[in-house]
C-alpha positions as CSV (number, residue, x, y, z in Angstrom):
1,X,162.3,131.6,39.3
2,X,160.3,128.1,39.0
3,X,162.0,127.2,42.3
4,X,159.8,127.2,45.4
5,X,160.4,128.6,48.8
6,X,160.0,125.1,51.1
7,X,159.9,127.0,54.5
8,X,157.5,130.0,53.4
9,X,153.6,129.2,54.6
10,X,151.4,127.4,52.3
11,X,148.1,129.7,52.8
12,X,148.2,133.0,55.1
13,X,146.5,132.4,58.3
14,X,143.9,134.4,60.0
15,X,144.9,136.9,62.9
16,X,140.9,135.8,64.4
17,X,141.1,133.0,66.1
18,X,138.5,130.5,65.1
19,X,136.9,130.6,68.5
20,X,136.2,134.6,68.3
21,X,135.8,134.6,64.4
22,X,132.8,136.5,63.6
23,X,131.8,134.0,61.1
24,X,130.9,131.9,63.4
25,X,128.1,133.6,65.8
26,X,127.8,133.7,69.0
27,X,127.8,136.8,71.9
28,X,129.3,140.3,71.2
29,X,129.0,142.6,73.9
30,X,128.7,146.4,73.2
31,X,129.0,148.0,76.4
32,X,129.1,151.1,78.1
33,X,129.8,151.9,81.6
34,X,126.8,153.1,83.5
35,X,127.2,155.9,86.0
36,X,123.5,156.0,87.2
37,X,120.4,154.0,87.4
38,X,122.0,150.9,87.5
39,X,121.7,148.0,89.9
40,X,124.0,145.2,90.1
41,X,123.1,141.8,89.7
42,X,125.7,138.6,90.5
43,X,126.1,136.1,87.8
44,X,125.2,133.3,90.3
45,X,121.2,134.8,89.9
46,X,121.7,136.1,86.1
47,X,122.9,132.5,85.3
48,X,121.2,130.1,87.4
49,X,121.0,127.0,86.4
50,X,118.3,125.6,88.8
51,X,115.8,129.0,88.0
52,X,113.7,129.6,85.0
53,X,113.8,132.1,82.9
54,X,110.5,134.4,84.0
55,X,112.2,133.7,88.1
56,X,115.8,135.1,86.9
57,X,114.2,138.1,85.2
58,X,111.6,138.6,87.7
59,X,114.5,138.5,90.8
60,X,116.8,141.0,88.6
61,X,113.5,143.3,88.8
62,X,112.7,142.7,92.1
63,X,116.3,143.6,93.2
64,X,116.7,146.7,91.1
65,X,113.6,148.3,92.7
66,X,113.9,151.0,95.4
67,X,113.2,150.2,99.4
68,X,109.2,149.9,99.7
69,X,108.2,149.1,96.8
70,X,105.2,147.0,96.8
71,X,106.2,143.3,95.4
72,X,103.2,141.3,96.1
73,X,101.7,139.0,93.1
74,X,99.1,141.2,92.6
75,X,101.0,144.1,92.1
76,X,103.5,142.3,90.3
77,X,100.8,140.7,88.1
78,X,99.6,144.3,87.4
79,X,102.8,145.2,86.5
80,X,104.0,142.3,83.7
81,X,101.6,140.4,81.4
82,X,102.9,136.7,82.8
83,X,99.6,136.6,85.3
84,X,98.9,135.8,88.8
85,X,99.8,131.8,88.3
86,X,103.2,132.1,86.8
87,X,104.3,135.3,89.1
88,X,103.4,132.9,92.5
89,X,105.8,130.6,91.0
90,X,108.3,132.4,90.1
91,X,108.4,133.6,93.5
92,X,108.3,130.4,95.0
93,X,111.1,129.5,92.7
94,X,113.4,132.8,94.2
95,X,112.3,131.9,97.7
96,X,113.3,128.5,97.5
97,X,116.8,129.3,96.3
98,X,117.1,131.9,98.9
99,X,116.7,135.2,97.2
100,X,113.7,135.8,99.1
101,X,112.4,135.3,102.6
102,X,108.8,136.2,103.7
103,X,108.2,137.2,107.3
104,X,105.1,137.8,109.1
105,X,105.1,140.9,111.7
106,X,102.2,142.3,113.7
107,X,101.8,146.0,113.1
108,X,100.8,148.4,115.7
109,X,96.9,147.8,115.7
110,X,96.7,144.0,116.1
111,X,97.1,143.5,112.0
112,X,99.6,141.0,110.9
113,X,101.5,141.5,107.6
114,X,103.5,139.9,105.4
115,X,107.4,141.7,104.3
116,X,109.2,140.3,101.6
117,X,113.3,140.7,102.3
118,X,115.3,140.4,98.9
119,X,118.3,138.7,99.3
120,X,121.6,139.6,96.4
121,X,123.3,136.8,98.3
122,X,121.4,133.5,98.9
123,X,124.1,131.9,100.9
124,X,123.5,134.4,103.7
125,X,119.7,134.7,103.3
126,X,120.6,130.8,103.9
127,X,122.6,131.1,107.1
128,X,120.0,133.4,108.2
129,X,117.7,131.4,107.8
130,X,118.9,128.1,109.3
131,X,118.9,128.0,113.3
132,X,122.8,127.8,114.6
133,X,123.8,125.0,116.2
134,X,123.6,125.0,119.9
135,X,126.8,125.0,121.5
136,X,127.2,121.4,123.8
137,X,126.7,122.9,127.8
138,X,130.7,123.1,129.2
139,X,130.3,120.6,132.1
140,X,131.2,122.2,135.0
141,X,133.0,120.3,138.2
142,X,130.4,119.3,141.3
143,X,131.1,121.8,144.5
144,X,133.2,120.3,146.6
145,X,131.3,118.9,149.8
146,X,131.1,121.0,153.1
147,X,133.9,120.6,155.8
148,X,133.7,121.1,159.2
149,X,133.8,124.5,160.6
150,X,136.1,125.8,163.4
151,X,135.5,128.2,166.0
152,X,138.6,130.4,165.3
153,X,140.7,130.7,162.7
154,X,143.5,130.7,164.5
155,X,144.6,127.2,163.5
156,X,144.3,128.0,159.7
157,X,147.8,128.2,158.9
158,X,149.0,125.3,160.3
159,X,145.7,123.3,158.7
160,X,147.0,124.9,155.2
161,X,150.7,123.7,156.1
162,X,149.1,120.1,156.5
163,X,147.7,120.1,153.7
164,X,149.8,121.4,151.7
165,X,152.4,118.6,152.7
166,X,150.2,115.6,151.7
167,X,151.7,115.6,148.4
168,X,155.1,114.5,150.5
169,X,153.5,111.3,151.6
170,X,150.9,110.7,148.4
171,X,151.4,111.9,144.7
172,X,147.9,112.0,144.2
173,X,147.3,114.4,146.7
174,X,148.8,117.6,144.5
175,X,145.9,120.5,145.3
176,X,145.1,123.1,144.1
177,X,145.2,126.6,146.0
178,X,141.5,126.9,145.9
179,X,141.2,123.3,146.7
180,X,143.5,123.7,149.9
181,X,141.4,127.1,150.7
182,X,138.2,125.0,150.9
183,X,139.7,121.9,153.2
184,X,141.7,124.0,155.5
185,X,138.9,125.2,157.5
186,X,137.8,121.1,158.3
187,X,141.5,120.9,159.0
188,X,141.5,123.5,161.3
189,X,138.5,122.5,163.1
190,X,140.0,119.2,163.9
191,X,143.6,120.8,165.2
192,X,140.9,122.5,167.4
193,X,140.2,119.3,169.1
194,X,143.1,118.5,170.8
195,X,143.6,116.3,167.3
196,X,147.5,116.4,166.6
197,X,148.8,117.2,162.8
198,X,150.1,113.5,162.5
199,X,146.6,112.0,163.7
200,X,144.9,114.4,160.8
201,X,147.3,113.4,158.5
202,X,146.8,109.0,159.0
203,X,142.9,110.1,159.5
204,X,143.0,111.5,155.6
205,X,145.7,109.4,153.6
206,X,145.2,105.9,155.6
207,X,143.5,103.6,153.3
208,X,143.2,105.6,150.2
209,X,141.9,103.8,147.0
210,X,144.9,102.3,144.7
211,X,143.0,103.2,141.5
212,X,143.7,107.0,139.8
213,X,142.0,109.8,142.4
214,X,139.9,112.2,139.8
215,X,139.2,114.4,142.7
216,X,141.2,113.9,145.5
217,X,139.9,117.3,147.3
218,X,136.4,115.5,147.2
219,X,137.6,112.5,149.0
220,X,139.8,114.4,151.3
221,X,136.5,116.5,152.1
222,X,133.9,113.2,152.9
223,X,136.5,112.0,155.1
224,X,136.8,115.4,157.4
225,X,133.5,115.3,157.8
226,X,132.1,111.8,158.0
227,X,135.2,111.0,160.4
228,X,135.5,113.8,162.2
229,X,136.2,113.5,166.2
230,X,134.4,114.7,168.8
231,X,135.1,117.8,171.1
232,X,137.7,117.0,174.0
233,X,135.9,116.2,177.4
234,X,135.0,119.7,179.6
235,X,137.1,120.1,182.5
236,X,136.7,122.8,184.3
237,X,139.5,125.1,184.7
238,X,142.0,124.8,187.4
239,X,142.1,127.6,190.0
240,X,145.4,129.6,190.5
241,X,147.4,128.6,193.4
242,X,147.3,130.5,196.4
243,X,149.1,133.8,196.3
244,X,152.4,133.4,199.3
245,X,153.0,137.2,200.3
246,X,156.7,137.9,201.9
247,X,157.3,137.5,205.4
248,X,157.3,140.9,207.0
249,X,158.1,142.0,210.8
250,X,155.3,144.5,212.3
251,X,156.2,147.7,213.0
252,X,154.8,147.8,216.5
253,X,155.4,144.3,218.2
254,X,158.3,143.1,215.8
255,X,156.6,140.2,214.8
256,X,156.9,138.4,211.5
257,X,153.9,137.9,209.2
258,X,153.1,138.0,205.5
259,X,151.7,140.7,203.5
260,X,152.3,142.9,200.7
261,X,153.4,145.6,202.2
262,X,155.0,146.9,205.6
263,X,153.0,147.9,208.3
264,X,151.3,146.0,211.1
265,X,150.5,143.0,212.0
266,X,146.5,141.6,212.0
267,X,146.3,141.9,216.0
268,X,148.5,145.4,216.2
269,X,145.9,146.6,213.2
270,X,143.0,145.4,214.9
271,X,144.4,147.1,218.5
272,X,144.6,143.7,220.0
273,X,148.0,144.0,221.1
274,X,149.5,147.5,222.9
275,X,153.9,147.8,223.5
């Protein structure tokens, strides 16, 4: 009976663990759940470590009162026995960290006041507060320069066909539908000077740069323009030949002539001539 158990505990331990054992102190909460008159308050104000004491309490007080209610210092001040001086800074303290912001507004009269906005969130009091950055302006591609104009628009298909067949001769010269829409009218006006389709075509790809085109449509453009021909010489218009009428005989003297009809001759019309 002398005999000792080796693997039974030497000393019973405590079901507390030493970090929740009452002996030591330390924070027990007896709570009860409210279900009215409360407010709630985030633990990021409640346990700030930048505010003091008198700014924590004074911002939990200021954010359980109703909408309205009259927060200036000296109604604060009137309210709590920590006087004007420490109630200011306090304030400045809650307005700093962003549970505050103080605008001024005119009022129908002329007067300007002063509104105090309580904030339960400083980081978006914050992002209020602080102007959003301006978005970079999108820069937008130069119009393309003028072309020439034609008189009809007859020629616009075959000015679009041109155009759109440049690409065959020059890689660079891929447009765009809006692109060939704009130059097809200088195209056009060009066909309309007695200007054939291979003569427009040397006049625009001849010469081109060797270097990467950034905006072939642009060069394609200056160059109806600046090289554009002038209009044909006038010539006036040639008159229709004479109109030959079908030999006829008269009906009266049996002699031929020409006319439109059958009938009689100018001298048998005319009573010249009697058979």
């Amino acid at each position: 009976m002398d005999t000792q158990n080796p693997s039974a505990p030497t000393r019973v331990r405590s079901r507390i663990a030493d970090h929740d054992h009452p002996n030591r102190g330390g924070l027990i909460h007896d709570n009860s759940r409210h279900t009215a008159r409360f407010t709630v308050i985030g633990n990021h104000l409640a346990q700030h470590a930048d505010l003091s004491l008198l700014a924590i309490g004074l911002g939990t007080h200021i954010q359980s009162l109703p909408r309205g209610a009259r927060i200036d210092i000296k109604s604060l001040a009137a309210r709590f026995p920590e006087g004007v001086t420490r109630i200011a800074a306090a304030l400045r303290e809650l307005e700093k960290h962003g549970y505050l912001r103080r605008v001024r507004e005119r009022v129908p009269g002329g007067r300007i006041v002063t509104r105090t906005i309580s904030c339960n969130q400083p980081s978006r009091a914050r992002e209020a507060n602080e102007p959003r950055p301006r978005r970079a302006p999108v820069a937008r591609p130069k119009a393309l320069p003028a072309v020439p104009t034609p008189v009809t628009s007859a020629l616009l298909h075959p000015a679009t066909d041109l155009l759109a067949d440049l690409r065959r001769h020059d890689t660079r010269l891929l447009l765009s539908a809006t692109d060939t829409a704009h130059l097809a009218p200088g195209v056009a006006a060009w066909l309309e000077r007695d200007v054939s389709p291979a003569e427009v075509r040397r006049a625009l790809i001849d010469g081109l740069p060797t270097e990467p085109l950034h905006r072939p449509a642009a060069l394609l453009a200056h160059r109806l323009t600046t090289h554009l021909p002038p209009p044909p010489p006038f010539s006036p218009p040639t008159p229709p030949p004479p109109v030959r009428h079908p030999l006829r005989n008269c009906d009266n003297c049996d002699r031929a002539f020409r006319a439109p009809e059958p009938g009689r001759c100018r001298d048998c019309s005319s009573g010249g001539r009697l058979v």
